[in-house]
C-alpha positions in Angstrom: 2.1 22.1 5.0 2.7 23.1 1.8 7.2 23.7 1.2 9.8 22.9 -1.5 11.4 19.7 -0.3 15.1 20.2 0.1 17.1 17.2 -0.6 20.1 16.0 1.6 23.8 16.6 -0.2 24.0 12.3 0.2 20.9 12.3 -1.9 22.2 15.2 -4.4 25.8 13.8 -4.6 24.2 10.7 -5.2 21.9 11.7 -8.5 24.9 13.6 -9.8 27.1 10.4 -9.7 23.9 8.7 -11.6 20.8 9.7 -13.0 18.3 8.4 -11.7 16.8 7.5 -15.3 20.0 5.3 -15.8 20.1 3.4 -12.2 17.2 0.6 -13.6 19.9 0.0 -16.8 22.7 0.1 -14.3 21.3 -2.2 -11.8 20.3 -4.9 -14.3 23.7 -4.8 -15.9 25.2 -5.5 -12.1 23.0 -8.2 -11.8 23.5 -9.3 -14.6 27.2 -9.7 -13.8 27.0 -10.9 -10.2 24.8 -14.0 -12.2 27.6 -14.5 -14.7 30.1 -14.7 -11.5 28.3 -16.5 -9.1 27.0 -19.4 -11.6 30.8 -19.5 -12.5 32.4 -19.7 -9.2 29.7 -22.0 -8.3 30.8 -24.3 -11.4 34.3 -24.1 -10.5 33.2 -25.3 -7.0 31.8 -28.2 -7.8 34.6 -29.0 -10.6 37.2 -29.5 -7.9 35.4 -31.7 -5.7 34.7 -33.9 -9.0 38.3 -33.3 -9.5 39.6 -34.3 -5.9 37.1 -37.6 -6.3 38.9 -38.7 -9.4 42.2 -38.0 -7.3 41.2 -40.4 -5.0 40.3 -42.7 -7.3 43.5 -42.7 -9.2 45.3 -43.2 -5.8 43.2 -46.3 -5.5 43.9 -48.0 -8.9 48.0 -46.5 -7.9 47.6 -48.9 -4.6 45.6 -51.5 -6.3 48.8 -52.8 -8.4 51.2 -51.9 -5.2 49.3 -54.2 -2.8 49.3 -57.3 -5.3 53.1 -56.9 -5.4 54.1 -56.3 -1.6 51.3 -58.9 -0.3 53.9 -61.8 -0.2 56.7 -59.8 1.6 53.3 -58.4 3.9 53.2 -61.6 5.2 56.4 -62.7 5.6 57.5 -59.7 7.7 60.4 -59.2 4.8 61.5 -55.1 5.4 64.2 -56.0 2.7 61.9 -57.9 0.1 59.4 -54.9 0.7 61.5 -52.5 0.4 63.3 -54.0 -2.6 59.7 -54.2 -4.7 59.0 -50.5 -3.2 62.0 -49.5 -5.3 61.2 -51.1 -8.7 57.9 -48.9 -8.1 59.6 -45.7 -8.1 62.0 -46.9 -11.3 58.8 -46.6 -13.0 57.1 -43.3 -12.8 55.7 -42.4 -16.3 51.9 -41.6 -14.7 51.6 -40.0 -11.2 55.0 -39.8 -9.0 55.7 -41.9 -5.8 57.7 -39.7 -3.2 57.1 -41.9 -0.6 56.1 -45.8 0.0 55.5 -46.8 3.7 54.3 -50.6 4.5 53.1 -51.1 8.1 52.2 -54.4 9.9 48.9 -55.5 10.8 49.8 -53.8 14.7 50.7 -50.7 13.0 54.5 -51.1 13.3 56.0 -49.4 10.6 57.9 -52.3 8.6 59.4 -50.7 6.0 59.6 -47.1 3.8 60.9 -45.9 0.3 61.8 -42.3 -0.8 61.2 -38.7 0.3 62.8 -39.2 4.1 61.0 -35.8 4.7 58.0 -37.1 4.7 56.8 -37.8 8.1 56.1 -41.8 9.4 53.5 -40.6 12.1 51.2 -38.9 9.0 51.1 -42.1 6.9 50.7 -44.1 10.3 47.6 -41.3 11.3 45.7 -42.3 8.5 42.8 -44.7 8.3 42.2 -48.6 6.8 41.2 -46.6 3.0 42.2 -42.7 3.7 42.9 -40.5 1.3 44.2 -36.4 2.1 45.3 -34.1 -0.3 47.9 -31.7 0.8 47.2 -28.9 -1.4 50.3 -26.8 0.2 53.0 -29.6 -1.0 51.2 -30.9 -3.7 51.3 -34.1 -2.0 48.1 -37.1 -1.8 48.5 -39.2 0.6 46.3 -42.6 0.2 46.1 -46.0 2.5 45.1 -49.3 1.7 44.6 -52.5 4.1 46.3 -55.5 2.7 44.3 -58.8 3.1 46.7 -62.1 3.0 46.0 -65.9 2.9 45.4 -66.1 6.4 44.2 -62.3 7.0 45.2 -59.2 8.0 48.7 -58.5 6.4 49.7 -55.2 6.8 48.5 -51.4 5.5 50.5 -49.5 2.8 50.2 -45.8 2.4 51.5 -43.7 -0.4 52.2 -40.0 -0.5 51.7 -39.7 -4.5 53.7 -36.5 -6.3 50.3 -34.6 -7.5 51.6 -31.0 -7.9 51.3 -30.8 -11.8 47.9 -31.9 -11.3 47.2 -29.1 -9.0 49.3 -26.7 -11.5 47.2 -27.2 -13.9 44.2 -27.1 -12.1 44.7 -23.7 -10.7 46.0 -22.2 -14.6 42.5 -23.5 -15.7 40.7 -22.1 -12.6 42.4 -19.0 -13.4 42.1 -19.2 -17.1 37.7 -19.8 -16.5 37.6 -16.7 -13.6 39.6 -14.7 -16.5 36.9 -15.4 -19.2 34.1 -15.6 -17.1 34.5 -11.9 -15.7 35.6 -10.9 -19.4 32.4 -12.4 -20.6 30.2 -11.4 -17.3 31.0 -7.9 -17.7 30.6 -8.1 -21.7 26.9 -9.5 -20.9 26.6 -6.8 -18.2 27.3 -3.6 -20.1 25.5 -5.5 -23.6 22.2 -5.1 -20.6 22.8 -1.8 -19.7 22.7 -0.7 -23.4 19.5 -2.6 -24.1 18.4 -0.9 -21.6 19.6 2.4 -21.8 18.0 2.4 -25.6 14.6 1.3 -24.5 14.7 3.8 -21.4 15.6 6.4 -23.9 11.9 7.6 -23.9 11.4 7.4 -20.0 14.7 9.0 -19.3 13.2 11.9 -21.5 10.0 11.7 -19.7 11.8 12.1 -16.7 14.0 14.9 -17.5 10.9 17.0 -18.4 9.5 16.1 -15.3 12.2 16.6 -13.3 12.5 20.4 -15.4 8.9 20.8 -14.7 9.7 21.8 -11.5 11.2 25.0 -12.3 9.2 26.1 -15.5 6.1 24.9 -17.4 6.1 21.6 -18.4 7.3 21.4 -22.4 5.4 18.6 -24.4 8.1 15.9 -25.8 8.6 15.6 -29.5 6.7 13.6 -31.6 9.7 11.4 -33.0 11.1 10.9 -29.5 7.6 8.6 -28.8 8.0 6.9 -32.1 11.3 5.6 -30.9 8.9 4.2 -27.6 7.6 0.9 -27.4 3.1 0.9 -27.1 3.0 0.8 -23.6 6.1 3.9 -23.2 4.6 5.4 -26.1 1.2 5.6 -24.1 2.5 7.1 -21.0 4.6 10.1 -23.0 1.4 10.7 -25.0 -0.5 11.2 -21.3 2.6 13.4 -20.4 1.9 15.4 -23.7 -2.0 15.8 -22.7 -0.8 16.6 -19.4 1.7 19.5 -20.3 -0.7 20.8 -22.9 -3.5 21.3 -20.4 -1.1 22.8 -17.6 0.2 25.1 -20.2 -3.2 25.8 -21.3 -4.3 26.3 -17.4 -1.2 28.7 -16.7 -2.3 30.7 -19.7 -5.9 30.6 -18.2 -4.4 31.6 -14.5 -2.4 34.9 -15.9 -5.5 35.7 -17.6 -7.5 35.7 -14.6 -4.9 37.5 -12.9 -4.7 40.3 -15.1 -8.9 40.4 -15.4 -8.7 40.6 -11.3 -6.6 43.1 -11.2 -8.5 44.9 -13.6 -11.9 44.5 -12.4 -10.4 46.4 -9.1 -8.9 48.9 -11.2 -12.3 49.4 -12.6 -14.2 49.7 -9.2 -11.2 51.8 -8.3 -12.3 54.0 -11.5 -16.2 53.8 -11.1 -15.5 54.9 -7.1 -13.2 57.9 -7.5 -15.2 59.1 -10.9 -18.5 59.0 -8.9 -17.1 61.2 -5.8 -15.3 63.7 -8.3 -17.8 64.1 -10.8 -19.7 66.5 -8.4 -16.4 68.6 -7.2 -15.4 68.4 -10.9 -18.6 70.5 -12.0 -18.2 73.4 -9.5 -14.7 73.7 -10.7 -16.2 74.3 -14.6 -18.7 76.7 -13.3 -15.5 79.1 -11.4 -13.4 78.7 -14.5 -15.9 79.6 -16.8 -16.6 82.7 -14.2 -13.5 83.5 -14.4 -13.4 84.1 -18.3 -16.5 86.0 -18.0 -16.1 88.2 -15.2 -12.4 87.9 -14.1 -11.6 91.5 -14.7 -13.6 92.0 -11.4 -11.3 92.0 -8.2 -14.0 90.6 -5.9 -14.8 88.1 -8.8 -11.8 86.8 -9.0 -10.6 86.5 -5.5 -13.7 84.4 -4.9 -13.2 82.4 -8.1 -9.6 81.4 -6.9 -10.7 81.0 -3.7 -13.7 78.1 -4.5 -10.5 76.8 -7.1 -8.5 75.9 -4.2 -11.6 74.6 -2.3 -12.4 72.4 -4.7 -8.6 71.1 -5.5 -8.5 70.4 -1.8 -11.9 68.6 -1.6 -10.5 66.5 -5.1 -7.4 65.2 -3.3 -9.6 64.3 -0.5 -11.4 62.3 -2.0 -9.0 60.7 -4.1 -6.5 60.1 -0.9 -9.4 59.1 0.7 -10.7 56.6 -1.6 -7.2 55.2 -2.3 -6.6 54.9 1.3 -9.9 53.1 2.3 -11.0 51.3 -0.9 -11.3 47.7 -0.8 -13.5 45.3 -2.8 -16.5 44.0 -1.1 -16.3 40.4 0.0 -17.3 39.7 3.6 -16.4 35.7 2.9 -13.8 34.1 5.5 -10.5 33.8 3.9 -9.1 30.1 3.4 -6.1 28.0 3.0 -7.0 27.6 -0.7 -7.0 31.5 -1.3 -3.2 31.5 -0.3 -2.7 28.7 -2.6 -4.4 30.1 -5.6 -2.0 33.1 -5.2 1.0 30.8 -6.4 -0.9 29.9 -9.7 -2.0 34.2 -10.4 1.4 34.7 -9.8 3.5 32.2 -11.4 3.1 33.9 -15.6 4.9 37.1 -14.3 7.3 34.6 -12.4 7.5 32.7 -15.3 7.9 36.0 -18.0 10.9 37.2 -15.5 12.8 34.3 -15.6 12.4 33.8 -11.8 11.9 31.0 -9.5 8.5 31.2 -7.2 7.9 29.3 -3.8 5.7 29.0 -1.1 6.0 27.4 2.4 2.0 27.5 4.0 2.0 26.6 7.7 -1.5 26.6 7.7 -4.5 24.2 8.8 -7.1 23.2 5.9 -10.1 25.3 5.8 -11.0 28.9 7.1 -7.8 31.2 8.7 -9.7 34.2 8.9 -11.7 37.1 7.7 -11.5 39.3 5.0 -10.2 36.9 2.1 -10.5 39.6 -0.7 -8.6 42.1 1.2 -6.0 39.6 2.0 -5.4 37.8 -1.4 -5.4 41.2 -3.4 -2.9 42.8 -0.6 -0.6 39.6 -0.9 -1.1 39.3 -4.8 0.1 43.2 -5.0 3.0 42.5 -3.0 4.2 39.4 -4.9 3.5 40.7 -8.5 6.2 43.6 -7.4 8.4 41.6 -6.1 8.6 39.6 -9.4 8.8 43.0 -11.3 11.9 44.1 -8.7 13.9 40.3 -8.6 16.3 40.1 -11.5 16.2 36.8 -13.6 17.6 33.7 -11.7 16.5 35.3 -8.6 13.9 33.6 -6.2 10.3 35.2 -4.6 8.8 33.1 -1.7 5.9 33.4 -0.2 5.3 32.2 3.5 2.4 32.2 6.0 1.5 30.4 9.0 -0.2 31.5 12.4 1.1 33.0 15.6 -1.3 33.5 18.6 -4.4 35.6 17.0 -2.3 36.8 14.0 -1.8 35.3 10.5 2.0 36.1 9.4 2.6 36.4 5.8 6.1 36.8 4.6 6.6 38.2 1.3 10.8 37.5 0.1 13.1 38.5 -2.8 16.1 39.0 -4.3 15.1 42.6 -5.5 17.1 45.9 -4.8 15.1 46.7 -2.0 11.8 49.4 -1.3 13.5 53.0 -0.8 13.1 54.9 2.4 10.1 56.6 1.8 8.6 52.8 0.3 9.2 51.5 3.0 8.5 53.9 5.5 4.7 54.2 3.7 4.6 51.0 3.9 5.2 50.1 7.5 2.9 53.6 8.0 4.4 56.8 7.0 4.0 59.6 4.3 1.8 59.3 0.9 3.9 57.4 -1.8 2.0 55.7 -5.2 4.4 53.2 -6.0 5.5 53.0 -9.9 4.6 50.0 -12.0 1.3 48.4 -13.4 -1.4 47.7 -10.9 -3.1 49.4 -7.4 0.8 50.4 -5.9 1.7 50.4 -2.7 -0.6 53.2 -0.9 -3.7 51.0 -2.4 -2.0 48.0 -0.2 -1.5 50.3 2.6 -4.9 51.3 2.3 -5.8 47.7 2.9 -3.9 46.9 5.4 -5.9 49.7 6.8 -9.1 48.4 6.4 -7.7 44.8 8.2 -6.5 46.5 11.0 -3.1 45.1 9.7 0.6 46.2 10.8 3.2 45.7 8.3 7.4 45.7 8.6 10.3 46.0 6.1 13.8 44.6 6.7 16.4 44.4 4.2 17.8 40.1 3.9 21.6 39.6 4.7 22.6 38.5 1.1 20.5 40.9 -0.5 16.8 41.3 -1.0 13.6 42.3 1.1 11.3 40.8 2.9 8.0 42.3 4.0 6.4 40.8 7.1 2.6 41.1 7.7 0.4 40.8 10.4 -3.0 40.4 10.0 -5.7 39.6 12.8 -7.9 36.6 12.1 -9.4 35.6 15.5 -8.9 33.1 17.8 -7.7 29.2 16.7 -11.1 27.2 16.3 
């Protein structure tokens, strides 16, 4: 099936938000950006843990100095001396901050505790022989440490350490990286999509000529915009050039061959009706030169006048006649590729009206029926007229498929519409010669004729005609 493919409104709201020339550019400057991010956060990841590590280290070293100096009071079960030596620790905080010292026995009983009485007893005593848990909320680390004495287990001495500024700054030079790394991601991004954009220049030309193809010939692209194309771009617009030159050329060829087909039936049309008149034509001479001679005579004259109007009559006979039944003489079977051929005879006199041509072909590949001559010239008639009749911008759409024994052709405009009498001639009514260039209207009646055709005229809702035949063409194979 041959039809103009309609495109959702997702689809169309979706190429008017971005070309899709620009999407490749586009894409690769996201990409590009997501990279940057990723890579970043990823760093920034793997920063803290190194960060928390060295926390825990410092902790470590913090207890190492603490546990020489409460050892002694460890294992004497002193609280006081404990507590006193807990209390020079805190009179010194130049480095990290103590808030709280607890010391515990070797049974886990606490023994004695220094500073921040906020801080909970049951944390420091739920923490492990070498722990170490970093309260991130309250800027707290808490650290533990087994003491070993003389004679063995003294005790365990936990620390909640002040590491807040720590964490401060951590999170302004967190902050500070995200900051420049999305300044300097998207900086990379958009440098991407203009190296991009500049190299897809050519394409996004190509494109757009493709993309206009689609409603009038194909235009060749200028010389200096595939000089700004790299080889292998340059190559491609070059075949697009070749390409629009020969479907230019072949269009040319097309409305040439229309115009010679119409005119070689014009001229059988010429040679048929000269052939049958000629002989009338000669009787006629002979009574009007009798006439001159002898037309003073009563009897003379009547008879004169009377083979005059004989012969008149027996001219529009034959011209009706021939006009009505004429047809070119072509007994092959009509095919799919006759229908489409019309689109390409027609499309110049689209094309010189400023009009948009379609065709929808519900039709199997192969032969549809009889009389192909009759049929393409009848439907070739039809849509040159309807080109002539459909104002610029309008739209002229063929259709055809098959119903039953009958092949249904549909012939659509945006014209003013066929007149009364048109139409009635058309669908079978009283002699009309349509106006214009070509065979007119009573030589397509005549057809139809001759295909044992019916025909119908209806005027379309927003304006415009359509003309629906039906034409026999035998049972489905």
């Amino acid at each position: 099936m041959t039809a103009t493919n309609q495109a959702s409104p997702v689809a169309q709201d979706r190429r008017r938000l971005l070309p899709s020339a620009l999407r490749l550019p586009a894409a690769a400057g996201v990409i590009v950006f997501a990279v940057a991010v990723g890579t970043t956060q990823l760093a920034l990841q793997v920063t803290n843990r190194e960060a928390d590590r060295r926390l825990a280290q410092l902790g470590e070293v913090y207890l190492d100095g603490l546990a020489a100096s409460l050892r002694a009071g460890l294992e004497a079960r002193d609280a006081a001396y404990v507590t006193e030596l807990m209390a020079r620790a805190f009179a010194e905080q130049r480095g990290i901050a103590e808030r709280t010292l607890f010391a515990f026995t070797p049974d886990g009983a606490l023994l004695a505790r220094h500073g921040d009485p906020g801080k909970p007893a049951s944390m420091a005593a739920s923490l492990g022989a070498a722990s170490w848990r970093l309260d991130a909320g309250s800027g707290t680390a808490w650290v533990s440490r087994n003491v070993e004495g003389s004679q063995g287990p003294a005790g365990r001495i936990v620390a909640a350490l002040d590491v807040s500024p720590i964490l401060a700054a951590r999170a302004r030079l967190a902050w500070s990286i995200v900051l420049l790394d999305l300044f300097l991601a998207g900086l990379a991004a958009l440098l991407t999509w203009a190296a991009l954009h500049r190299l897809g220049r050519p394409l996004r030309r190509l494109v757009e000529a493709l993309s206009d193809g689609a409603k009038k010939a194909p235009v060749p692209l200028p010389e200096e915009v595939i000089a700004q194309a790299d080889h292998r771009s340059a190559t491609v617009l070059r075949a697009y050039n070749n390409m629009a030159d020969g479907l230019r050329e072949r269009i040319r060829l097309t409305a040439q061959l229309a115009e010679r087909e119409q005119a070689a039936a014009l001229g059988k049309l010429a040679a048929t009706i000269a052939h049958e008149v000629r002989n009338p034509l000669g009787g006629l001479v002979t009574a009007v030169s009798t006439l001159r001679r002898f037309g003073a005579e009563p009897s003379v004259r009547e008879e004169s006048l009377a083979f005059l109007d004989r012969g008149i009559a027996a001219l529009d006979r034959i011209v009706t006649s021939t006009l009505t039944l004429y047809r070119a003489e072509e007994d092959r079977p009509l095919l799919r590729a006759d229908l489409d051929d019309l689109v390409y005879l027609a499309r110049p006199a689209a094309e010189r009206h400023g009009i948009l041509l379609g065709v929808s072909l519900d039709l199997p590949e192969g032969e549809i029926g009889p009389g192909a001559g009759g049929v393409r010239q009848v439907l070739l008639n039809l849509l040159l007229n309807a080109c002539e009749a459909t104002p610029a911008g309008g739209r002229v759409e063929l259709r055809a498929h098959r119903e039953g024994d009958d092949l249904i052709c549909e012939i659509l405009d945006a014209g003013p519409g066929l007149d009364a009498a048109q139409a009635e001639r058309l669908a079978g009514g009283g002699a009309m010669v349509a106006p214009g260039k070509g065979l007119g209207l009573d030589v397509v009646v005549g057809l139809l004729g001759t295909l044992d055709a019916r025909a119908s005229v209806t005027e379309r809702p927003g304006g415009g005609t359509t003309i629906r035949l039906m034409i026999p063409a035998g049972k489905r194979s």
